[in-house]
N, C-alpha and C positions, 0 to 999 in steps of 0.2 A: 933421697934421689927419686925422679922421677925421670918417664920418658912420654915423650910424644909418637905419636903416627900420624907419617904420611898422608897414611888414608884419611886420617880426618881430616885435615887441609883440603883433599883430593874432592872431599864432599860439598867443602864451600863451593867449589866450581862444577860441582857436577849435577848439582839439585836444577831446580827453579824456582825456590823460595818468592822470596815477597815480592819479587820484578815478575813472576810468572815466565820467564823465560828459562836458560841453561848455563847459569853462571854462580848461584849458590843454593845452598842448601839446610834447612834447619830438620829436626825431626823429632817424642813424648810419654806419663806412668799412671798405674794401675791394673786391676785386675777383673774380669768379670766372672760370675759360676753360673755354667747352666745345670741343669735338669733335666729329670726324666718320670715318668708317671705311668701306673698301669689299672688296669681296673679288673674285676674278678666277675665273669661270668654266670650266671645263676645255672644250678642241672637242674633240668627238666624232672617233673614226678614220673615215676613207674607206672604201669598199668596195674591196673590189679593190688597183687598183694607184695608185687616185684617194688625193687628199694632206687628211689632217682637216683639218677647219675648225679655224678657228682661234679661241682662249678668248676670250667676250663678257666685258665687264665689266659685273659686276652694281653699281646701282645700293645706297649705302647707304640702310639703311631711315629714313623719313623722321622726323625728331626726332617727340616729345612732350613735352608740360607738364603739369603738373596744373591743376584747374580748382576753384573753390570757386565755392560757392551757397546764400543762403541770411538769414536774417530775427535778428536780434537786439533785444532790447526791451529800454527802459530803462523803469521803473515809479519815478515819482517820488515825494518823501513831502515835505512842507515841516511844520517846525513850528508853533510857533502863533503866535510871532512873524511869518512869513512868513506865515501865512495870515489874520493879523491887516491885514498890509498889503495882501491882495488873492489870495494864491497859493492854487490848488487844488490838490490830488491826483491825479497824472496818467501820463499813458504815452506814450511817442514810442516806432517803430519803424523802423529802419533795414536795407532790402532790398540784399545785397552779390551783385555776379557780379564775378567777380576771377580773372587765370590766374598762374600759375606766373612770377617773375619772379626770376632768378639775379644779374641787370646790376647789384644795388646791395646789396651784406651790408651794407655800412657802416652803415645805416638800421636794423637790428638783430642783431648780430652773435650775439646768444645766439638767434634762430631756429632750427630744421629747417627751414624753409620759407619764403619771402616771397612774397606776392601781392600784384599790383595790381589794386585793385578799382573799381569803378562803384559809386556809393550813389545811394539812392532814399530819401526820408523816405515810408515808405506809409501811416503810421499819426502821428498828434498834430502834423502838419506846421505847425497854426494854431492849437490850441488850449494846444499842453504844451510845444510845446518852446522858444516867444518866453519862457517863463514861466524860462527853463532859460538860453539864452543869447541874448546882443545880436546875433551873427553870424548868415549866410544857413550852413545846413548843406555840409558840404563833397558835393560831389558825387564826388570824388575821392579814397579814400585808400589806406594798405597797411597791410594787416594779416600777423599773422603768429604765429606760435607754436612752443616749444620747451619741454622737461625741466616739459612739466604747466602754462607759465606763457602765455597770451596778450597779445599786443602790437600796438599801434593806433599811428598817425602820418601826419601830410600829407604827407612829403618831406623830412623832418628826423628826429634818432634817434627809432625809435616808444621806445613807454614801457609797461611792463607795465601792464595793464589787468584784474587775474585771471585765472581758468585759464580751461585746453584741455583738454580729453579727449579725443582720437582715439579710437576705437573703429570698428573698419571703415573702413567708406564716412563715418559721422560723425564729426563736431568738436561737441564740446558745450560752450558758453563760458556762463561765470560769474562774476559779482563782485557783491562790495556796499560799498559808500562812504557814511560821515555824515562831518554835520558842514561841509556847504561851503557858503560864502556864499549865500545865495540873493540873486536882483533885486528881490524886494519886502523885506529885510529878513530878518536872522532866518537860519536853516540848511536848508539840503535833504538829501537822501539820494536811492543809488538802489542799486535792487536789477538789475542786469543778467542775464538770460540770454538763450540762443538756441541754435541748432542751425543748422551750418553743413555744406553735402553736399560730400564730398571728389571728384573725378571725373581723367577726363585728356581730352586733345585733340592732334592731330597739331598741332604748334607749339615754333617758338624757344623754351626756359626762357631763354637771354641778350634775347632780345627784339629782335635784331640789333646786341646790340652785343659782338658777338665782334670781336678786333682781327684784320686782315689779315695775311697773312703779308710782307708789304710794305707800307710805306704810300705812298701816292701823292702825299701831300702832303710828303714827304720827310723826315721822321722816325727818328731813329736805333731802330732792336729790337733790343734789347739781350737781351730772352727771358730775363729771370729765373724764378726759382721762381718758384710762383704762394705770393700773402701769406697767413702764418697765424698775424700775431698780432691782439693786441687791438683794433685800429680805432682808435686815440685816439692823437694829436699829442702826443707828448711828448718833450723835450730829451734826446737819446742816444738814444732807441730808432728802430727803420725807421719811414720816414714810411708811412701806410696807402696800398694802391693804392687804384685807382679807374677809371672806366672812361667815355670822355666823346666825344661826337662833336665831328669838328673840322670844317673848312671845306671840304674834300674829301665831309662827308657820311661819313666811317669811324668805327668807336670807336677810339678811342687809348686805350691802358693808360701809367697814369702809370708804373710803374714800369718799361717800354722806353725810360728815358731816364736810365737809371742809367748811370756812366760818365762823368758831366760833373755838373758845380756844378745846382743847381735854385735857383730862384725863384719858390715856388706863390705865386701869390694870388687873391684874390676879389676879383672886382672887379665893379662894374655900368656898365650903359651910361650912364646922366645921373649919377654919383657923380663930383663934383671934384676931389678928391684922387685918383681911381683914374684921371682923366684925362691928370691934371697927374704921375702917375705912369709911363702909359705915351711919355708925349714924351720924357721922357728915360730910355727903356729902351734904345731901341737904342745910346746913347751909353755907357748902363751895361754892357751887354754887350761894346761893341769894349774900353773901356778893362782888362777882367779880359786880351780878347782879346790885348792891345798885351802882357800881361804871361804872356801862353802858358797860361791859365786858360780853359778853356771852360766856359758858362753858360749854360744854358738858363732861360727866364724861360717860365714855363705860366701864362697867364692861365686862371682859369675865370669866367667871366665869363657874367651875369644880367642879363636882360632890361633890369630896373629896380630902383630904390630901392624903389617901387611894387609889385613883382612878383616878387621876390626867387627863388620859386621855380618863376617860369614858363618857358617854351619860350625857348630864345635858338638862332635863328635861324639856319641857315646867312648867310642876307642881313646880320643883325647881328655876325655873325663875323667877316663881309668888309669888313664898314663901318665896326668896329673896328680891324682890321689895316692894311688902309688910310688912312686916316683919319691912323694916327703912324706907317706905316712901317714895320710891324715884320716878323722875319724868325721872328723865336720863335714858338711856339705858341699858338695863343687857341683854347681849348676850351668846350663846352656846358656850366656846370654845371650837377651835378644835386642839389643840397642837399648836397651831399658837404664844400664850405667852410663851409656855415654849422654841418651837423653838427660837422667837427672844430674849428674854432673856438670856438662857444660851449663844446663841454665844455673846452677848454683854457684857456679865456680867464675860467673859472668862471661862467657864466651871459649871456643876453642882452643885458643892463646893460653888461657889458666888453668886447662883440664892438660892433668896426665897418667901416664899407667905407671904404677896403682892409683886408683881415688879408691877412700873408703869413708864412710859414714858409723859411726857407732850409737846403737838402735838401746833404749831400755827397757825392761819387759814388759811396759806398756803397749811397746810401739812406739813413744817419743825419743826423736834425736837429739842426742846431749852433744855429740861431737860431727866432725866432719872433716876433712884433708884430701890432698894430694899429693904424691910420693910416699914414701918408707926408708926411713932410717933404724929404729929399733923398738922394738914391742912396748919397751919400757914405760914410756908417752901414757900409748894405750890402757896397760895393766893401770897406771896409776888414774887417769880417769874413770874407768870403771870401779876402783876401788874406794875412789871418793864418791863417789854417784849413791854405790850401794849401802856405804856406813854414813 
C-alpha cells in the first residue's frame, strides 16, 4: 500500500518550472563538507635570561557566503481567447534576498551556486498574478544558476527557467515561454527579465549542517569521499548523499553509514503504511541481525501528507522513534526523497509514501519501491545480496 499527497500535486502548479512562469514545479541530491583551518602563532623570545612566551593560537578566519538581491518581472501576454474570457495584459514582480547555501546540491546539481531565498510579490500581487495562478505566491524558494542556464524550485529539483549572465557584481536573468494554459481559457506567454546583485557576508555556505566529527547520537562515520556523481537513484550505481538533521540536533551525512546493509525511506508522520512500516522495523533489523547481516534502516521522515516539505521537528523525530522503538536512524528530510524518488519512479503520478531504496555496504543500489506491504520482500533481498 501506498499513499499520495496532495501537496505534491499542489507543486505541479505552484512552481515555475520549465515555462518560467506559475503553473508547475520540479525540484534535486547530494552532499557537500566544508571546513575549517587555524594556524599557530609563533612566542616572541625573552629578554635576557627571561623564557619566550609561548605561541597564541590564532583564531581561523571567520567563514563567508555569497548573498544575492534583487527584483525579477514577469510581463504577461494572453491571447484573444484568454482575453475573450476576462484576462488582461499584465506584470507581477518578485523581490528575492537569498544567501549562499551548499547543504543541498541534490536540488540542482548542474548549479555553481545555490541560494536560499525570501520572496516578496512587490508589483501585480492582486491584479496580474490571480490572473496567472490558483496558489498564494511562495514566499520561500532556491534559485540558482550554472554554464549560462538559471534555475528556480521550492525544495524539490529546481528546473531550468532560462539564462544567467554573471557579469561582476551582476546576475542578469531571462526567459520567455508561449503557449501555456491560461485560467480564463486560451494561452498565455511571458516574457521574464531582472537583474539580480551578487554580494558576500561573514556566514556558514553549509548553513550548519556540516556533519560532527562524532556524532552524539551514536552513529557509525564511516568518512567516505565526498559524492560526485549524478544525484539520481539508480539500480547499480552509488546511492546520492545528502545531509539531514537528526534528533541530537546534528547533520548526518547518509553516506557515514556505508559499511552495513541501508534501508532509506520516506516516510511521513500521519502516512499509514509508513507507520505500519516502522512497527515492524526493529523486528526487521534483528532478523538480518540473528543471520550476522547488519542493517541500518534511515528514515527521512516529513512532517506531513499535508506538508511534505516542511520543518520536521526534532520533537517529531523523537515522537517518531519512540512511538515504535526504534534504534535506527530517523532523520529531517529535506525534499532530498521526494527529489530522488519522483525522478526515479518517472514522475509524481508513480511516487508514493513510503518509497524506499535498499542501499549495499558499498553504497550501491540493489533494490528500490513504493508502498509497503511486509518486511518479508526486503529481508529476502538482502539476504540474497549478502550470501
Amino acid at each position: 500500500m501506498r499513499l499520495w499527497t496532495t501537496t505534491i500535486l499542489s507543486l505541479v502548479a505552484l512552481g515555475a518550472a520549465a515555462c518560467g512562469g506559475d503553473r508547475a514545479t520540479t525540484g534535486g541530491g547530494g552532499s557537500s563538507d566544508g571546513g575549517s583551518s587555524s594556524n599557530t602563532g609563533a612566542g616572541g623570545a625573552g629578554a635576557g635570561t627571561g623564557v619566550g612566551g609561548g605561541g597564541g593560537m590564532m583564531q581561523p578566519p571567520p567563514k563567508e557566503r555569497a548573498t544575492i538581491s534583487g527584483d525579477i518581472t514577469w510581463q504577461v501576454t494572453f491571447d484573444a481567447t484568454a482575453q475573450m474570457g476576462g484576462a488582461t495584459d499584465c506584470a507581477y514582480t518578485r523581490h528575492y534576498e537569498g544567501v549562499q547555501d551548499d547543504s543541498a546540491p541534490w536540488l540542482c546539481p548542474s548549479c555553481e551556486i545555490i541560494y536560499r531565498t525570501q520572496v516578496e510579490m512587490t508589483a501585480g500581487l492582486t491584479d496580474c498574478y490571480p490572473q496567472v495562478s490558483e496558489f498564494e505566491p511562495a514566499e520561500q524558494e532556491w534559485i540558482g544558476y550554472g554554464n549560462g542556464a538559471y534555475f528556480r524550485g521550492l525544495g524539490v529539483r529546481m528546473s531550468e527557467q532560462g539564462t544567467a549572465a554573471p557579469s561582476g557584481e551582476m546576475v542578469v536573468v531571462a526567459n520567455q515561454v508561449t503557449g501555456i494554459d491560461a485560467l480564463a481559457g486560451g494561452t498565455l506567454g511571458f516574457d521574464v527579465s531582472g537583474q539580480l546583485t551578487v554580494g558576500s557576508e561573514e556566514g556558514d555556505p553549509l548553513n550548519g549542517f556540516e556533519p560532527p566529527s562524532s556524532y552524539e547520537c551514536g552513529w557509525p562515520k564511516a568518512d567516505p569521499p565526498p559524492y560526485a556523481g549524478n544525484h539520481m537513484v539508480a539500480l547499480g550505481q552509488t546511492l546520492p548523499d545528502g545531509l539531514f538533521k537528526d534528533a541530537c540536533e546534528e547533520a548526518v551525512r547518509l553516506h557515514d553509514f556505508a559499511g552495513s546493509y541501508l534501508f532509506v525511506d520516506m516516510s511521513a508522520m500521519d502516512c499509514p503504511p509508513c507507520q505500519q512500516m516502522a512497527q515492524g522495523e526493529e523486528a526487521f533489523v534483528g532478523s538480518l541481525a540473528q543471520q550476522g547481516i547488519d542493517v541500518h534502516v534511515v528514515t527521512l521522515l516529513a512532517p506531513s501528507l499535508s506538508d511534505t516539505l516542511g520543518e520536521t521537528t526534532t520533537t517529531m523525530l523523537d515522537t517518531w522513534k519512540s512511538t515504535y522503538g526504534l534504534q535506527s536512524p530517523v532523520l529531517a528530510d529535506r525534499g532530498w526523497g521526494l527529489t530522488m524518488f519522483i525522478d526515479a519512479f518517472g514522475g509524481i503520478e508513480n511516487t508514493g509514501y513510503p518509497s524506499w531504496v535498499i542501499v549495499a555496504p558499498d553504497l550501491t543500489v540493489i533494490d528500490m519501491g513504493t508502498g509497503f506491504g511486509t518486511w518479508d520482500d526486503h529481508v529476502a533481498t538482502i539476504t540474497a545480496h549478502a550470501n
